[in-house]
C-alpha angles and dihedrals in degrees: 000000000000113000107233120248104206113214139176107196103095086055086063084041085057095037095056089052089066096026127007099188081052090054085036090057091044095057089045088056103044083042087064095057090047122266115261117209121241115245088207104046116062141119137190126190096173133289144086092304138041122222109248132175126207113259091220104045114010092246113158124248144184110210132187115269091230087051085050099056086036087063103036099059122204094320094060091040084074096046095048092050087057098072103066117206123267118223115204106208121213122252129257 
């Protein structure tokens, strides 16, 4: 059986839909007791940082790689060594 991770970001999903100052209101607040990121909703396309979302109110954030894999355990490692690095290289 799954533990269950509770979450309130999908209610201010909803909530913007109906009132964005609302949802607006909603991110300031949770803002001023400090944004947690979601253990569930992330995402990491290479670089230095992953892309991460509060778990309260859906706002947005760019975390550190090594936080990432800090936060992710042995399951997100593997995930994270898949995407492999792109070099721009310069022009000529």
């Amino acid at each position: 059986m799954k533990d269950r991770y509770f979450q309130t970001w999908t209610w201010n999903s909803r909530l913007r839909r109906r009132c964005k100052w609302c949802a607006a209101l909603w991110q300031r607040i949770c803002g001023l007791f400090g944004h947690e990121p979601s253990k569930t909703e992330w995402g990491y396309s290479g670089g230095d940082t992953g892309d991460a979302w509060c778990r309260w109110c859906n706002k947005h954030m760019e975390i550190p790689k090594s936080e990432l894999l800090f936060r992710l355990g042995k399951e997100g490692r593997g995930i994270l060594n898949t995407v492999e690095p792109t070099t721009e290289e310069e022009g000529s």
